[in-house]
mmCIF file as gemmi writes it, N, C-alpha and C atoms, coordinates in Angstrom:
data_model
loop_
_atom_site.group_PDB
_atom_site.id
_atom_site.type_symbol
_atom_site.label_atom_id
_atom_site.label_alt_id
_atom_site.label_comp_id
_atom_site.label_asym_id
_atom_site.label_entity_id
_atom_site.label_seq_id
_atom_site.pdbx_PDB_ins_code
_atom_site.Cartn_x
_atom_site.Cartn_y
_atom_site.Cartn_z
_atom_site.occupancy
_atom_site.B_iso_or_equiv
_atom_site.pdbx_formal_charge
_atom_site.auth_seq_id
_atom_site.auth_asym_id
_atom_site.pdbx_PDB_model_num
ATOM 1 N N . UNK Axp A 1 ? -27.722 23.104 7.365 1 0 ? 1 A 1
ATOM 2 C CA . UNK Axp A 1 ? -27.187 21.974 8.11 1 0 ? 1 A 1
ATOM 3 C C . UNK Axp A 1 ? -25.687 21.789 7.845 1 0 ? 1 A 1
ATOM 4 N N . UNK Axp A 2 ? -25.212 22.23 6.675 1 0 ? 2 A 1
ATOM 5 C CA . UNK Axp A 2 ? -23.441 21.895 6.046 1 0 ? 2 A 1
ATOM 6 C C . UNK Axp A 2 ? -22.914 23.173 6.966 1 0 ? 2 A 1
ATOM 7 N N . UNK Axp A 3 ? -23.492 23.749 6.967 1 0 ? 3 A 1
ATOM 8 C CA . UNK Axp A 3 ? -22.445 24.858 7.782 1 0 ? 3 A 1
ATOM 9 C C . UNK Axp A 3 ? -22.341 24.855 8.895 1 0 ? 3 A 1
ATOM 10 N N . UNK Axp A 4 ? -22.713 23.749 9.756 1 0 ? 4 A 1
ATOM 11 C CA . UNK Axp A 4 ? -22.584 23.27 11.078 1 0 ? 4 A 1
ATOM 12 C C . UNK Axp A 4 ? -21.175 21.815 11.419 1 0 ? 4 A 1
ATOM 13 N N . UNK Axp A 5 ? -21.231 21.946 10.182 1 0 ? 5 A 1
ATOM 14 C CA . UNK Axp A 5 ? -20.102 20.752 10.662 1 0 ? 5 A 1
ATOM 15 C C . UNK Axp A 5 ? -18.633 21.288 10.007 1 0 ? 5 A 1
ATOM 16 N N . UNK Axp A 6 ? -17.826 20.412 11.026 1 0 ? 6 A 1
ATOM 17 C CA . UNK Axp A 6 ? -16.403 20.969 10.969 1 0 ? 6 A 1
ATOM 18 C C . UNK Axp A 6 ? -15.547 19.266 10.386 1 0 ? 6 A 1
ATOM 19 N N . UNK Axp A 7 ? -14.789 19.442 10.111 1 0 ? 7 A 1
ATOM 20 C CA . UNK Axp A 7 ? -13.655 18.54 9.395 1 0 ? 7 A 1
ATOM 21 C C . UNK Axp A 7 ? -12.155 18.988 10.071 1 0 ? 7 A 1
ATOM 22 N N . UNK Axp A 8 ? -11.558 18.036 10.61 1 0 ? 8 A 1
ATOM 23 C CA . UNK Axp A 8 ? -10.646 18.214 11.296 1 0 ? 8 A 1
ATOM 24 C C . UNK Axp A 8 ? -9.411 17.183 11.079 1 0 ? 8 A 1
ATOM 25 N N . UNK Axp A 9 ? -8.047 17.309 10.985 1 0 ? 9 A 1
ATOM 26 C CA . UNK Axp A 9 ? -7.13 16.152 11.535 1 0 ? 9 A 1
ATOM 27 C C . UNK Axp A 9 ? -5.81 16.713 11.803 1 0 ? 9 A 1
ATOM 28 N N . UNK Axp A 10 ? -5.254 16.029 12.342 1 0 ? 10 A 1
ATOM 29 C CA . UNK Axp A 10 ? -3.778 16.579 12.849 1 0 ? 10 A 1
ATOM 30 C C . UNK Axp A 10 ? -2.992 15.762 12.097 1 0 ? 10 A 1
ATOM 31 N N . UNK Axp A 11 ? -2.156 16.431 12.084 1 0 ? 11 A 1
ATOM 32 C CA . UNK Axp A 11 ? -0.527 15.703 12.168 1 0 ? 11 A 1
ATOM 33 C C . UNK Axp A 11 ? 0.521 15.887 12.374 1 0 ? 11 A 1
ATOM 34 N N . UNK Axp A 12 ? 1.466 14.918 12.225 1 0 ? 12 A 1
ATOM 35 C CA . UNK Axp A 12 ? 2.908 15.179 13.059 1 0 ? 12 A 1
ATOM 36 C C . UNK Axp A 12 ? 4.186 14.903 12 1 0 ? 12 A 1
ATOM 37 N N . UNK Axp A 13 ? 4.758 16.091 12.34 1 0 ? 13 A 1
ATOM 38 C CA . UNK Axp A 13 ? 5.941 16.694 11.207 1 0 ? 13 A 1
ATOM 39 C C . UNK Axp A 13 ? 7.252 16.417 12.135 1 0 ? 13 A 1
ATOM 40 N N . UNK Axp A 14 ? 7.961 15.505 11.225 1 0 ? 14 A 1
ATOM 41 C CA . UNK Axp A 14 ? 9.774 15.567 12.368 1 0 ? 14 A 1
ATOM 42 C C . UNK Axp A 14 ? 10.223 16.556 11.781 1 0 ? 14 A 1
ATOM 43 N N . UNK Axp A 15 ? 10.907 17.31 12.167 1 0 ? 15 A 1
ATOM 44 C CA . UNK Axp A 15 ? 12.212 18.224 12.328 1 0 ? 15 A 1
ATOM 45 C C . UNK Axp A 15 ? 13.542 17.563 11.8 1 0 ? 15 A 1
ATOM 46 N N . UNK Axp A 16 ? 13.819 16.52 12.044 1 0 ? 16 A 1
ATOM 47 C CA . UNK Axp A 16 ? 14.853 15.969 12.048 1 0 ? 16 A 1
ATOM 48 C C . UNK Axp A 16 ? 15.13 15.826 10.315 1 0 ? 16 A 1
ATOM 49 N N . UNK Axp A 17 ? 13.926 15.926 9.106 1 0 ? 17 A 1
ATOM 50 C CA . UNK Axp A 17 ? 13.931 15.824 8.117 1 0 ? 17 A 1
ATOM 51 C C . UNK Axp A 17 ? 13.762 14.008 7.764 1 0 ? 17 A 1
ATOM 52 N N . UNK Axp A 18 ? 13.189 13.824 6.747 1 0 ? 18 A 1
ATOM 53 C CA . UNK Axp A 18 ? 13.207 12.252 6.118 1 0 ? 18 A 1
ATOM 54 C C . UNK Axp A 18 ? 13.705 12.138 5.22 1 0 ? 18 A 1
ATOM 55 N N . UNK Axp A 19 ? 14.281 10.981 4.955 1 0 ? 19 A 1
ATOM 56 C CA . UNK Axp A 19 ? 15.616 9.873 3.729 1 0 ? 19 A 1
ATOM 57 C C . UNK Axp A 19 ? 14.614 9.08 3.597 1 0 ? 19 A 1
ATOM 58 N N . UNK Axp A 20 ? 14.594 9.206 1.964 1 0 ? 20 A 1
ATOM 59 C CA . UNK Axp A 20 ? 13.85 8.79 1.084 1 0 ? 20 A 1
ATOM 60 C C . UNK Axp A 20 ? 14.819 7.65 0.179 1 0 ? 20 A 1
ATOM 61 N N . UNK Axp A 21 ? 15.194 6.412 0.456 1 0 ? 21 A 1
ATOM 62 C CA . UNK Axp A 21 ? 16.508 5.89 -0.508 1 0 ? 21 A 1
ATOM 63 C C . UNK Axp A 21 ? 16.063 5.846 -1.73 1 0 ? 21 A 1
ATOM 64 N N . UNK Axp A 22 ? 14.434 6.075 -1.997 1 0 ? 22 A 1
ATOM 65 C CA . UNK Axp A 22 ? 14.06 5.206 -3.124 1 0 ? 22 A 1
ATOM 66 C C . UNK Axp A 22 ? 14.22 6.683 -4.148 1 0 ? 22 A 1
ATOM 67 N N . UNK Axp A 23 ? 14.81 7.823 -3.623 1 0 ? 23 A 1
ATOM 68 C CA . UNK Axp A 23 ? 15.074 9.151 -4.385 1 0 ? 23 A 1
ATOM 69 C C . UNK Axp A 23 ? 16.387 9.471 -4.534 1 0 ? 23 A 1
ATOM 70 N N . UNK Axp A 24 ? 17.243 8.993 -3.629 1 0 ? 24 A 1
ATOM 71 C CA . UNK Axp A 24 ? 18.17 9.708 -3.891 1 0 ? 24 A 1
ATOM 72 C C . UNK Axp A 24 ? 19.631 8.14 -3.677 1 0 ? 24 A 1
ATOM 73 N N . UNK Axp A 25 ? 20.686 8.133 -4.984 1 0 ? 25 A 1
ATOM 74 C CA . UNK Axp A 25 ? 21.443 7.713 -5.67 1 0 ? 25 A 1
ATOM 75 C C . UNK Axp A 25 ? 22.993 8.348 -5.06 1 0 ? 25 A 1
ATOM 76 N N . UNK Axp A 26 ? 23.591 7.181 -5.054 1 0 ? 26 A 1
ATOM 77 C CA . UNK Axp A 26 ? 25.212 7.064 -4.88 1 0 ? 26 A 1
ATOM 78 C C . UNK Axp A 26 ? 25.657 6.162 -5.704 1 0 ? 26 A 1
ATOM 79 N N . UNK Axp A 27 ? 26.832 6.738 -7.437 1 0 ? 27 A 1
ATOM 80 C CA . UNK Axp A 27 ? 27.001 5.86 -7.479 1 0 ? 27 A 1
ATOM 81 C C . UNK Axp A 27 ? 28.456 5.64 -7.418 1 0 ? 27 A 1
ATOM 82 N N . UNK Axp A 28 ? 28.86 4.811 -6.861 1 0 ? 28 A 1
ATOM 83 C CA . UNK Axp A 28 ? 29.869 4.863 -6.411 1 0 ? 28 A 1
ATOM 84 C C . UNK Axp A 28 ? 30.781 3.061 -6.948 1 0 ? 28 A 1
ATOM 85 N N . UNK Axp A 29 ? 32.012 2.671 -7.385 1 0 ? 29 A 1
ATOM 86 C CA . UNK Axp A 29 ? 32.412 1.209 -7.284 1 0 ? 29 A 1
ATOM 87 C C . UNK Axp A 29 ? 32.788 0.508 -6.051 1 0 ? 29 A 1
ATOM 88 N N . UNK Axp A 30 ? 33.281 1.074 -5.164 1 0 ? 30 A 1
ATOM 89 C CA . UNK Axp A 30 ? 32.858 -0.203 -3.859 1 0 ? 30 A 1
ATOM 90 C C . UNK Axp A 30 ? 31.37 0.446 -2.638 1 0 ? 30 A 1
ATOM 91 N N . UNK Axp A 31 ? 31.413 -0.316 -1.721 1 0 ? 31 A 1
ATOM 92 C CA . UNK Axp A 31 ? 30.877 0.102 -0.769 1 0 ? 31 A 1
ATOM 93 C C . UNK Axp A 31 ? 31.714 1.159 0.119 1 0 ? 31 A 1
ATOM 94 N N . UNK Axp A 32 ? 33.134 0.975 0.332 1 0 ? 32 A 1
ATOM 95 C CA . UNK Axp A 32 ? 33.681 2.056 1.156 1 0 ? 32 A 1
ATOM 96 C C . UNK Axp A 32 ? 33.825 3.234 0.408 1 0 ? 32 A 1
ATOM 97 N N . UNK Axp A 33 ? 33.873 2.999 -0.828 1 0 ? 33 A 1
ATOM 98 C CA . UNK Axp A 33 ? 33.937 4.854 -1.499 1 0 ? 33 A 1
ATOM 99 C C . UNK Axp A 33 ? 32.085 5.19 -1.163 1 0 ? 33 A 1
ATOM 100 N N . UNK Axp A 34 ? 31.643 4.609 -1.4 1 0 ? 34 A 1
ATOM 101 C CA . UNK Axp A 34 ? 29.431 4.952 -1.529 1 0 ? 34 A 1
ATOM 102 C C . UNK Axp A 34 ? 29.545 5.381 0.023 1 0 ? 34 A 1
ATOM 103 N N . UNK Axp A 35 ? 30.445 4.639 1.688 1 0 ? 35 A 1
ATOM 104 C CA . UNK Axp A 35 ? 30.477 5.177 2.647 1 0 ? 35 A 1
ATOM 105 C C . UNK Axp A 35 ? 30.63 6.545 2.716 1 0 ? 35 A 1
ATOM 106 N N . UNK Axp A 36 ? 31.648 6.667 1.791 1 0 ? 36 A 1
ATOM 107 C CA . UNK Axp A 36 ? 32.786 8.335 1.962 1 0 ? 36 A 1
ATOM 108 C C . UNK Axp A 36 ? 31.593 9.413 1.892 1 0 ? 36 A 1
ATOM 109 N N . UNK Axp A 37 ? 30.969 9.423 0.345 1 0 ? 37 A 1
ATOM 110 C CA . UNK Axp A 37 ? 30.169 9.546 -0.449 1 0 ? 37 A 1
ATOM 111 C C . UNK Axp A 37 ? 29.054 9.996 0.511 1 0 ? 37 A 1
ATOM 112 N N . UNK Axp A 38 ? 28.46 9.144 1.339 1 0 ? 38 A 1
ATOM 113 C CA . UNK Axp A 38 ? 26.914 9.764 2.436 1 0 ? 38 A 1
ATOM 114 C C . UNK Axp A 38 ? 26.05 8.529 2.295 1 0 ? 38 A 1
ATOM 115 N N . UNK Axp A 39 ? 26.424 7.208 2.186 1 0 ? 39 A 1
ATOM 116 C CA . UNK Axp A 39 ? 25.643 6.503 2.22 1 0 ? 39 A 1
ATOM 117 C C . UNK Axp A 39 ? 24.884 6.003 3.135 1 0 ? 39 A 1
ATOM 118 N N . UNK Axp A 40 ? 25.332 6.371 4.283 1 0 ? 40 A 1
ATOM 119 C CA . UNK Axp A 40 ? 24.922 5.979 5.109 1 0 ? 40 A 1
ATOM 120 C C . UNK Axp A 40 ? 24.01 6.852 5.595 1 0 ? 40 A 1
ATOM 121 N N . UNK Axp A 41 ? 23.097 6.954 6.625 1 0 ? 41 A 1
ATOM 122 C CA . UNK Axp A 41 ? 22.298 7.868 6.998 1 0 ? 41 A 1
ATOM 123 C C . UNK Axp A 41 ? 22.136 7.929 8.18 1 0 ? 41 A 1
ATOM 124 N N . UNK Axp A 42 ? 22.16 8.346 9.528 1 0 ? 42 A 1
ATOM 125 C CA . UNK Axp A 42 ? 21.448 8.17 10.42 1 0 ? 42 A 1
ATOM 126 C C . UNK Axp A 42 ? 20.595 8.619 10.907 1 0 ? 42 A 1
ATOM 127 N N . UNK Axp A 43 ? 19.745 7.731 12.09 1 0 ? 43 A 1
ATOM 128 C CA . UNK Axp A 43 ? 18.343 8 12.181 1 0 ? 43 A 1
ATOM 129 C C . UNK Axp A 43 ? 18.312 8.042 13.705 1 0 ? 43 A 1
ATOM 130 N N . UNK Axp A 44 ? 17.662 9.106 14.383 1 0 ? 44 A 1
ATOM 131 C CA . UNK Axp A 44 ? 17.33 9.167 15.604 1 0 ? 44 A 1
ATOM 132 C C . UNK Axp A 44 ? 16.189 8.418 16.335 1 0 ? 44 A 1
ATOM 133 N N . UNK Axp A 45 ? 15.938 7.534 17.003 1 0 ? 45 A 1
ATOM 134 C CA . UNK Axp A 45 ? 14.623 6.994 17.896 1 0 ? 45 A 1
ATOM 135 C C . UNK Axp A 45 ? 13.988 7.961 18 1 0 ? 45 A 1
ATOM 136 N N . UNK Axp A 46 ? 14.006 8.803 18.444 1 0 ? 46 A 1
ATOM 137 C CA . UNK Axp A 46 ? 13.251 9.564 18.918 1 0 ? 46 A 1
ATOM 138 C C . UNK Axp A 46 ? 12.787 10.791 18.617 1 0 ? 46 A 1
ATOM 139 N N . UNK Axp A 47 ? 12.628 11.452 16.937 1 0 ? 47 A 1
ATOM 140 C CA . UNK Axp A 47 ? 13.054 12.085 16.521 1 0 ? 47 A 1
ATOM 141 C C . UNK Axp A 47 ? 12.426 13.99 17.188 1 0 ? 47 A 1
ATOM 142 N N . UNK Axp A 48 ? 12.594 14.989 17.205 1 0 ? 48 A 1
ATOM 143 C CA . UNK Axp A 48 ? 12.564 15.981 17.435 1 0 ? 48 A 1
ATOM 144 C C . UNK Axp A 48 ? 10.728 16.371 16.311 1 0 ? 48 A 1
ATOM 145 N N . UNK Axp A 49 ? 9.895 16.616 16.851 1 0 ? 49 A 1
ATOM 146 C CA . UNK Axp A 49 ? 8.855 17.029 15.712 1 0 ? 49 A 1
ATOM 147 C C . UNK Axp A 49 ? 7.752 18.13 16.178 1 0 ? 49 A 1
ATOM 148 N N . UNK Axp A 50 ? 6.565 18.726 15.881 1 0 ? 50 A 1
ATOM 149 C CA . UNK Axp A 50 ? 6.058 19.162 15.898 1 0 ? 50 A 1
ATOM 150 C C . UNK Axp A 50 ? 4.115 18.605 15.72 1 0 ? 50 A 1
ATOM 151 N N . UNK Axp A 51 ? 3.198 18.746 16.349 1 0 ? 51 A 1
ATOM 152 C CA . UNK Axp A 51 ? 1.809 18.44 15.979 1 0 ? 51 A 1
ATOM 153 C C . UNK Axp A 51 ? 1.298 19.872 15.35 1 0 ? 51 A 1
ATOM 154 N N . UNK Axp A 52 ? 0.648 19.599 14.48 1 0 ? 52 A 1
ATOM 155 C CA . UNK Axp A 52 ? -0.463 20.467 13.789 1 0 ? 52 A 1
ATOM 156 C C . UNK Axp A 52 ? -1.463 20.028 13.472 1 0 ? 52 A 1
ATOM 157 N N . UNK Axp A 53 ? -2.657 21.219 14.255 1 0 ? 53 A 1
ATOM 158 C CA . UNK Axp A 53 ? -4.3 20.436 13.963 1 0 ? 53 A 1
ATOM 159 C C . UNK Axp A 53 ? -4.768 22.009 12.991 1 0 ? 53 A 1
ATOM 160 N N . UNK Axp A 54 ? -5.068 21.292 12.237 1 0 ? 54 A 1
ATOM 161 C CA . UNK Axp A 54 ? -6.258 22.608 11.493 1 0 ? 54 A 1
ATOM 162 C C . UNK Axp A 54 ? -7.818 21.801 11.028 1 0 ? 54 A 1
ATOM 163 N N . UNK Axp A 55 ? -8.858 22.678 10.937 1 0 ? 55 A 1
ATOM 164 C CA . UNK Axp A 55 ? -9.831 22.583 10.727 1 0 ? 55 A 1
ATOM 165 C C . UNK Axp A 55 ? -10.337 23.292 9.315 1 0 ? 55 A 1
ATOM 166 N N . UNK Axp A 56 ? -11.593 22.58 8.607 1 0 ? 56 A 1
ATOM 167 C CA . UNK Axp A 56 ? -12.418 23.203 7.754 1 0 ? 56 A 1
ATOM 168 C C . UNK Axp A 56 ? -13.367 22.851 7.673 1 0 ? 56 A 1
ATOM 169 N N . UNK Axp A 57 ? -14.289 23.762 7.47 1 0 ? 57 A 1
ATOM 170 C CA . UNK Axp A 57 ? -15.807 24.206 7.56 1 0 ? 57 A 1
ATOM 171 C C . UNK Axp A 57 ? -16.404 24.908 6.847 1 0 ? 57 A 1
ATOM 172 N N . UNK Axp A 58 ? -17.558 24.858 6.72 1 0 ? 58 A 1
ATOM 173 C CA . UNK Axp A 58 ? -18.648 25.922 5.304 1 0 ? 58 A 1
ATOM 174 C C . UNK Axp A 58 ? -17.857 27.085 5.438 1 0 ? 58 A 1
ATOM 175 N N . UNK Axp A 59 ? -17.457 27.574 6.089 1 0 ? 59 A 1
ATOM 176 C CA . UNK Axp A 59 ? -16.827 29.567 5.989 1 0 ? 59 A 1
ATOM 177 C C . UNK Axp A 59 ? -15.283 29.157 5.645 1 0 ? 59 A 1
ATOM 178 N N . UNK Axp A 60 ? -14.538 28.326 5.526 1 0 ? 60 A 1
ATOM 179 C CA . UNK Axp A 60 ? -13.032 28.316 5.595 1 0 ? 60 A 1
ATOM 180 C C . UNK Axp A 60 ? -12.44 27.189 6.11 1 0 ? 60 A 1
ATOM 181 N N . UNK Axp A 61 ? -11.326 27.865 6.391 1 0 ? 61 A 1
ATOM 182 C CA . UNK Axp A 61 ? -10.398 27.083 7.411 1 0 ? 61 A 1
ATOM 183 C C . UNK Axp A 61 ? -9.714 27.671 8.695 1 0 ? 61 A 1
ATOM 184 N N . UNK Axp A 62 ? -9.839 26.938 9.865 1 0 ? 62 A 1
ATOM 185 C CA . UNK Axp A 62 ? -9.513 27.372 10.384 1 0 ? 62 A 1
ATOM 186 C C . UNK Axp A 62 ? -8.333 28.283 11.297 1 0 ? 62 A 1
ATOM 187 N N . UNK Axp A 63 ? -7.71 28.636 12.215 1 0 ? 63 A 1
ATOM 188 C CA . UNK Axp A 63 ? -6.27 29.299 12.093 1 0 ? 63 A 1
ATOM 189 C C . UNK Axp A 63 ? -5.502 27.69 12.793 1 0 ? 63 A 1
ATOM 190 N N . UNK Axp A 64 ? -4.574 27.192 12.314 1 0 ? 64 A 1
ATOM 191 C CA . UNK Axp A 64 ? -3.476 25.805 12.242 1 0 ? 64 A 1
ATOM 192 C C . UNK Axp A 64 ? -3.473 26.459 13.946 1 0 ? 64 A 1
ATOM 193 N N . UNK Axp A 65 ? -3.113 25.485 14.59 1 0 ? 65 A 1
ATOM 194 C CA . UNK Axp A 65 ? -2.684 25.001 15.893 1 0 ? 65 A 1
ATOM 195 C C . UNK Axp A 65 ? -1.472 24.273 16.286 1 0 ? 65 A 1
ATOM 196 N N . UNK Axp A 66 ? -0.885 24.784 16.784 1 0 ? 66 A 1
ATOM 197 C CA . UNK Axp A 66 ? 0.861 24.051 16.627 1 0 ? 66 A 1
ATOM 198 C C . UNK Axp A 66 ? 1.24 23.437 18.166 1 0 ? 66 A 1
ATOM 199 N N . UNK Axp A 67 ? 1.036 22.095 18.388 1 0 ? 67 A 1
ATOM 200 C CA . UNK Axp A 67 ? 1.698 21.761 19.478 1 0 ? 67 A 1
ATOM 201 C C . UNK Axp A 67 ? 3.252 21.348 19.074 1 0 ? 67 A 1
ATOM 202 N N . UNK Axp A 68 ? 3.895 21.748 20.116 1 0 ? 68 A 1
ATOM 203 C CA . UNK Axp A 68 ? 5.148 21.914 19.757 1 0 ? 68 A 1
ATOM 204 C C . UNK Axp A 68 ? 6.046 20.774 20.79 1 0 ? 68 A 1
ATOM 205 N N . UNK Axp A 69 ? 5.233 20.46 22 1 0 ? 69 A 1
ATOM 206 C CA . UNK Axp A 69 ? 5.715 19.186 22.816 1 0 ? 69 A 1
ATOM 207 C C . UNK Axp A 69 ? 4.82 18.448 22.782 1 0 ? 69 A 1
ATOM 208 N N . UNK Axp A 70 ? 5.131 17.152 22.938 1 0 ? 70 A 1
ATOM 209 C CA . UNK Axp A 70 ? 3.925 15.876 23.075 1 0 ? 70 A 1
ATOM 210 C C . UNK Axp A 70 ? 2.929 15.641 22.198 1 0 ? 70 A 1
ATOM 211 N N . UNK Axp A 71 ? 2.106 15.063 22.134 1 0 ? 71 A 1
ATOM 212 C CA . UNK Axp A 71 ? 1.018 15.086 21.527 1 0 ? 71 A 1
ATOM 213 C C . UNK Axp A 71 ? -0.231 15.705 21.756 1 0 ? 71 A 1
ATOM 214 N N . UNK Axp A 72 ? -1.345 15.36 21.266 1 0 ? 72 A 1
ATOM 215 C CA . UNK Axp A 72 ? -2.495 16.113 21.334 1 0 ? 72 A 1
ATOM 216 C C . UNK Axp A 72 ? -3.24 14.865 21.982 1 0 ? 72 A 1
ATOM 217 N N . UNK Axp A 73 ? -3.254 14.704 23.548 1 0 ? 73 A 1
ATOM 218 C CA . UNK Axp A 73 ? -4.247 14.164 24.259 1 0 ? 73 A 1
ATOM 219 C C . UNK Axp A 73 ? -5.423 14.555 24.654 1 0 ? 73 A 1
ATOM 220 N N . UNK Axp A 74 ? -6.369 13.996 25.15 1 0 ? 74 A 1
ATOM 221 C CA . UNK Axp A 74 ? -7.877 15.022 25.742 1 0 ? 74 A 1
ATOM 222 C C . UNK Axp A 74 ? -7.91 15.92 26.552 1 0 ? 74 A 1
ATOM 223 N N . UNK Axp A 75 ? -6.686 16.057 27.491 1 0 ? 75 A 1
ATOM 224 C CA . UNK Axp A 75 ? -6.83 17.406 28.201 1 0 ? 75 A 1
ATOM 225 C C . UNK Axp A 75 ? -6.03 18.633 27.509 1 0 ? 75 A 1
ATOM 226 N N . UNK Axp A 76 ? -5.352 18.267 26.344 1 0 ? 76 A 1
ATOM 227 C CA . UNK Axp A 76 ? -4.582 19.099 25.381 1 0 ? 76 A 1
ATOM 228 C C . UNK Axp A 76 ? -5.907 19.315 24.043 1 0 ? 76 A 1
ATOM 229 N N . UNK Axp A 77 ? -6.422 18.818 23.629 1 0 ? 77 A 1
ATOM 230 C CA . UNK Axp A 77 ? -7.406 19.273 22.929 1 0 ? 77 A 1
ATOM 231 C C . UNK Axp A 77 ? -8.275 19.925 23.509 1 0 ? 77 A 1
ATOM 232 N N . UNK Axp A 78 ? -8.677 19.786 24.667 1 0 ? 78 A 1
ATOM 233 C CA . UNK Axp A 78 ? -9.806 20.459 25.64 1 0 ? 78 A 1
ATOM 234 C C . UNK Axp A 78 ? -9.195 21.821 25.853 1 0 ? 78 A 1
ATOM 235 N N . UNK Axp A 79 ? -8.097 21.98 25.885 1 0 ? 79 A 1
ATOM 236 C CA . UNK Axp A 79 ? -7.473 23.634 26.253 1 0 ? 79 A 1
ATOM 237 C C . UNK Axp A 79 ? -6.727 24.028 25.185 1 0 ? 79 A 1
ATOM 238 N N . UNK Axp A 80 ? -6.13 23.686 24.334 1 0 ? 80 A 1
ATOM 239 C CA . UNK Axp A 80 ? -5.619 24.186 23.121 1 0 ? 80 A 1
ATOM 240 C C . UNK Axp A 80 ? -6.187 24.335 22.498 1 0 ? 80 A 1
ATOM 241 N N . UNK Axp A 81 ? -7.037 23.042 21.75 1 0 ? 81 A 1
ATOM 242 C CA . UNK Axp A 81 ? -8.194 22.964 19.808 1 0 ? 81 A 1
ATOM 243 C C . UNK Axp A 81 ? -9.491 23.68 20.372 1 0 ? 81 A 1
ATOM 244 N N . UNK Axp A 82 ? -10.027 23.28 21.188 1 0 ? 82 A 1
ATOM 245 C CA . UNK Axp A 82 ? -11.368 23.079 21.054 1 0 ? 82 A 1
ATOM 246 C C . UNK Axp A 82 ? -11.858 24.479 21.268 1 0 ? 82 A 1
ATOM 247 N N . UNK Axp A 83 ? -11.134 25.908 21.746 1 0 ? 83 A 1
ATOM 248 C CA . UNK Axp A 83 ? -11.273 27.124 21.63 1 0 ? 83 A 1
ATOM 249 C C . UNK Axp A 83 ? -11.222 27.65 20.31 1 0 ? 83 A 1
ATOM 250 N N . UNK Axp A 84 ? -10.156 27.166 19.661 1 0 ? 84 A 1
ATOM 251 C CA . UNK Axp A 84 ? -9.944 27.565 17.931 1 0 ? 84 A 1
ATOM 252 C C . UNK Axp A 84 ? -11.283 26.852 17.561 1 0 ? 84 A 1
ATOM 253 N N . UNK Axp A 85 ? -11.461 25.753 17.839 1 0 ? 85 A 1
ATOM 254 C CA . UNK Axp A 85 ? -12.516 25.006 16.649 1 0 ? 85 A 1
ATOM 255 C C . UNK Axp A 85 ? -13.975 25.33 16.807 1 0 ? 85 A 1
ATOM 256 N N . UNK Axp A 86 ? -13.912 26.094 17.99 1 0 ? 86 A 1
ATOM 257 C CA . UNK Axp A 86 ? -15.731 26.594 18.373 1 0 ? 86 A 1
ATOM 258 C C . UNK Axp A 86 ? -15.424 28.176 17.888 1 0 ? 86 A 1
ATOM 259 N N . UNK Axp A 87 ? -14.718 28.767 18.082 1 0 ? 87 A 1
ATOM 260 C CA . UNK Axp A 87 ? -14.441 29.936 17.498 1 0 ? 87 A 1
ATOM 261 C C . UNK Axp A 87 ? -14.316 30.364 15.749 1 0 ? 87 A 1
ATOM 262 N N . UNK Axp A 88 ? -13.53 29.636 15.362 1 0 ? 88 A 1
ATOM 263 C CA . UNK Axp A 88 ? -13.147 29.699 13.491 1 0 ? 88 A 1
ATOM 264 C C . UNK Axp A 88 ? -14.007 28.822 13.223 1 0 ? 88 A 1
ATOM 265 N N . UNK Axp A 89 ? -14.487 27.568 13.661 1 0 ? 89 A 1
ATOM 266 C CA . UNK Axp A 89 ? -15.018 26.37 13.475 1 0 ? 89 A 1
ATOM 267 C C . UNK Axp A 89 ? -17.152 26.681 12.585 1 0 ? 89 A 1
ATOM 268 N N . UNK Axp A 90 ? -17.257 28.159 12.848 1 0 ? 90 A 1
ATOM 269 C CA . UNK Axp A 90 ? -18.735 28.683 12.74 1 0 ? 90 A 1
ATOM 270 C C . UNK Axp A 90 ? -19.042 28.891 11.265 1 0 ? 90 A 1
């Protein structure tokens, strides 16, 4: 019966990279030298990223799935995942 079921989730990776403030330090005595310095950061709305779905199951894991525009809606899982996940998914 365990080797019939699959375990699955996606997720979504920016490109654009993430700023972490609570890691990384400027120390600097005013605010306009800490400016010079990189204090500032900017951040895009909208950022540039990637989806990845992989699966695992009694035999493994399955081969990663990379949507590379948009997300993973039901007619995008229906023609992208759901061939990998009945296929590797056994």
């Amino acid at each position: 019966m365990t080797a019939q079921i699959l375990f699955s989730d996606e997720k979504r990776f920016d490109l654009d990279g993430m700023h972490n403030r609570q890691n990384e330090r400027i120390y600097a005595a005013t605010r306009d030298e800490a400016d010079e310095k990189g204090a500032v950061h900017r951040k895009t709305k909208f950022p540039t990223g990637v989806m990845v779905w992989l699966g695992v199951c009694y035999e493994g894991i399955t081969r990663p799935v990379i949507i590379e525009n948009g997300t993973i809606d039901t007619n995008r899982y229906i023609a992208d995942i759901l061939p990998v996940a009945l296929k590797d998914g056994k």
